[in-house]
C-alpha positions as CSV (number, residue, x, y, z in Angstrom):
1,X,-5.3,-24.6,6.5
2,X,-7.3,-22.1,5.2
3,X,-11.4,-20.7,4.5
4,X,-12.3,-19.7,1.1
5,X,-15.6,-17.9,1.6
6,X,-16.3,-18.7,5.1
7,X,-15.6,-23.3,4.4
8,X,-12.0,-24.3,5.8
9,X,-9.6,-26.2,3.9
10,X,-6.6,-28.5,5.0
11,X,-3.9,-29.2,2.7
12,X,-0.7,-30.9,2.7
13,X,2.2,-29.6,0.9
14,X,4.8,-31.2,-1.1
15,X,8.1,-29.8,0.4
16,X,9.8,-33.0,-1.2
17,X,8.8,-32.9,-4.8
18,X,8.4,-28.6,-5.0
19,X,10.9,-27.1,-2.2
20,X,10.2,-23.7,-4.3
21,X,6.9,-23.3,-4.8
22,X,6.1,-24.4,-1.2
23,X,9.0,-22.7,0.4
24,X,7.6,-19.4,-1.3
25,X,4.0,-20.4,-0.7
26,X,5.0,-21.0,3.3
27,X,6.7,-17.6,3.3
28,X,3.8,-15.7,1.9
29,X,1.5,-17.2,4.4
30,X,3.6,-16.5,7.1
31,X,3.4,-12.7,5.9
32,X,-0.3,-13.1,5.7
33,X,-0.1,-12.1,2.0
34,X,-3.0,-14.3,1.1
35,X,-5.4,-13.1,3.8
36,X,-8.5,-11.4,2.4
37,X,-7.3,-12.3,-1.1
38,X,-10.5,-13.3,-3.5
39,X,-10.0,-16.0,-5.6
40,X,-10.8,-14.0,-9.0
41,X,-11.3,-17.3,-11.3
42,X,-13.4,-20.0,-11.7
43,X,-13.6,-22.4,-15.2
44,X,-16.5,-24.9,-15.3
45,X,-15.9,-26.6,-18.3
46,X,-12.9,-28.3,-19.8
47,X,-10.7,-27.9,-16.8
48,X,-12.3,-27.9,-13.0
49,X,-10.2,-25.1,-11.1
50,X,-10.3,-22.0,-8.4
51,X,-7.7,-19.7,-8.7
52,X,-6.6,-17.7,-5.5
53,X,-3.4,-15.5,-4.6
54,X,-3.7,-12.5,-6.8
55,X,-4.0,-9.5,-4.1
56,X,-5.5,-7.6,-6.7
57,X,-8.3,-10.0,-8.2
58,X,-7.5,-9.5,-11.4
59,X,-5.4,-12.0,-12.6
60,X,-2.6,-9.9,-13.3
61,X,-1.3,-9.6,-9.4
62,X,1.6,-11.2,-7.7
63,X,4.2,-10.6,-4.6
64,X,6.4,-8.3,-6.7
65,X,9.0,-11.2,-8.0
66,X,8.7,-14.4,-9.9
67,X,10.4,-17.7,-10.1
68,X,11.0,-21.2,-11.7
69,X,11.4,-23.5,-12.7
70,X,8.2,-25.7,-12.7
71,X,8.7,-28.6,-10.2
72,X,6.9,-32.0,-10.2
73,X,4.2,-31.2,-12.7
74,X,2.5,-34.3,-14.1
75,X,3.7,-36.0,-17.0
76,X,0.7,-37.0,-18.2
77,X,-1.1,-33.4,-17.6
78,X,-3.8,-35.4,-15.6
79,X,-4.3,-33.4,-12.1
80,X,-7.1,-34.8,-9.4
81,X,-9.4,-33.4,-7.1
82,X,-7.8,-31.4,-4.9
83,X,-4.6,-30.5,-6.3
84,X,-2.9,-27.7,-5.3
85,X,-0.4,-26.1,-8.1
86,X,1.1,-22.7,-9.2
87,X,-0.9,-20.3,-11.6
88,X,1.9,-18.5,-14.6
89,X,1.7,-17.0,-17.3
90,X,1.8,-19.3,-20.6
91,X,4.9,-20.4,-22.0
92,X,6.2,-18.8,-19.1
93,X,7.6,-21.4,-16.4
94,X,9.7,-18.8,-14.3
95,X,6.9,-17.0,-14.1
96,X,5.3,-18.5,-10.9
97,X,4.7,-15.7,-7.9
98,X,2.0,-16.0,-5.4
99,X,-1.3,-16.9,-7.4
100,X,-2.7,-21.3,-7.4
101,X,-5.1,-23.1,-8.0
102,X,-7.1,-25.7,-6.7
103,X,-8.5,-28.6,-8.8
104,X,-11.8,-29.4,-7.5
105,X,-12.9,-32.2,-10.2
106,X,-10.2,-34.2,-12.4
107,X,-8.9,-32.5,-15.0
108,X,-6.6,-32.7,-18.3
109,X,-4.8,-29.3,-18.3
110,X,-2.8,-29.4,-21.7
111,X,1.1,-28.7,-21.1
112,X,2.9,-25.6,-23.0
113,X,6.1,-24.8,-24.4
114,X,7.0,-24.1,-20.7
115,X,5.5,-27.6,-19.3
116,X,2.9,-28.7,-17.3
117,X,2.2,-26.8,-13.6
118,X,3.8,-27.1,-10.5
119,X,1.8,-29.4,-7.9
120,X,2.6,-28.4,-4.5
121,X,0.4,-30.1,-2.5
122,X,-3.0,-31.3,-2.2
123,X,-6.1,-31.1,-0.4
124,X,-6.6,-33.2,2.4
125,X,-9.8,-31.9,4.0
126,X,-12.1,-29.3,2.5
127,X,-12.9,-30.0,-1.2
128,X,-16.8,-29.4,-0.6
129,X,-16.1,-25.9,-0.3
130,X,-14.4,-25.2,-3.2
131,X,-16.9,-27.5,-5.1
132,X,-19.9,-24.8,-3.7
133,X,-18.5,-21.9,-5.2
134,X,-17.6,-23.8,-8.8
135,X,-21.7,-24.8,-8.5
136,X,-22.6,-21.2,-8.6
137,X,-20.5,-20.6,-11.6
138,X,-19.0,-17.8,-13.2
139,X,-19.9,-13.8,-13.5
140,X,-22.1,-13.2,-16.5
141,X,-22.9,-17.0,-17.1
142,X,-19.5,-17.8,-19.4
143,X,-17.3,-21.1,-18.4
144,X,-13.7,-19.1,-17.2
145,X,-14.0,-15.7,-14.9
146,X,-15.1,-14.3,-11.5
147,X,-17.0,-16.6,-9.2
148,X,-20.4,-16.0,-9.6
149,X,-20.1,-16.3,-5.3
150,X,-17.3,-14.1,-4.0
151,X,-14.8,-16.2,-2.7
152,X,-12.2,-14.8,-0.3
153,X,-9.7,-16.6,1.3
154,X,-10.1,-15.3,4.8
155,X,-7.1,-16.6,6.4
156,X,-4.4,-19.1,5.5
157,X,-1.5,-20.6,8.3
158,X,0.9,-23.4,7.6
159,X,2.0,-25.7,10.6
């Protein structure tokens, strides 16, 4: 579970279709890397995600390694509500460290010369959350940047 700006959130993970990106997700939890994270991006048009995991909020912070490859990204780049997958860099698929997203409205999120985006679990409990902070928007009024309502991921366990 975990509470992004004060609303907790359940999720399952996928330990079946994405051993890495769950076993490296479950590891940084442990470690309590994502406490007090902010999630530093929101996009309200096009594609319907909140991006979390960068301890520097910037977009350009990680755990100090990357991996790959991608696992179990959707072949048709269609990804629900409530999809949890791995933020990289484009074109980059062994570039997946400790930043993800959560899709909080369907979206199409066009695959790269790398592929599509690890899924490593999913919501299960929580979504209305996430859906508060996307309603505030974004920073400055544009469709892709900070949450226009801080959102910090104040604590995160794994069973």
């Amino acid at each position: 579970s975990m509470s992004v700006a004060g609303n907790p959130v359940n999720f399952e993970l996928y330990g079946d279709k994405a051993p890495k990106a769950v076993a490296n997700f479950v590891t940084l939890a442990k470690k309590g890397f994502f406490d007090t994270t902010g999630c530093h991006r929101v996009t309200t048009a096009g594609i319907y995600v909140l991006q979390c995991g960068d301890p520097e909020a910037t977009g350009a912070g990680g755990p100090g390694y990357e991996f790959g490859p991608i696992e179990n990204a959707p072949k048709d780049n269609n990804y629900g509500a409530g999809v949890l997958a791995m933020a990289r860099r484009g074109g980059d698929g062994n570039s997946q460290g400790s930043q993800f997203f959560i899709v909080y409205s369907n979206s199409n999120i066009p695959s790269d010369s790398a592929g599509g985006y690890t899924v490593f679990g999913r919501l299960t409990d929580g979504l209305q959350g996430v859906l508060s902070i996307a309603a505030k928007g974004v920073e400055g009024g544009t469709s892709d940047g900070k949450p226009a309502s801080p959102a910090v991921l104040t604590s995160l366990t794994v069973k």
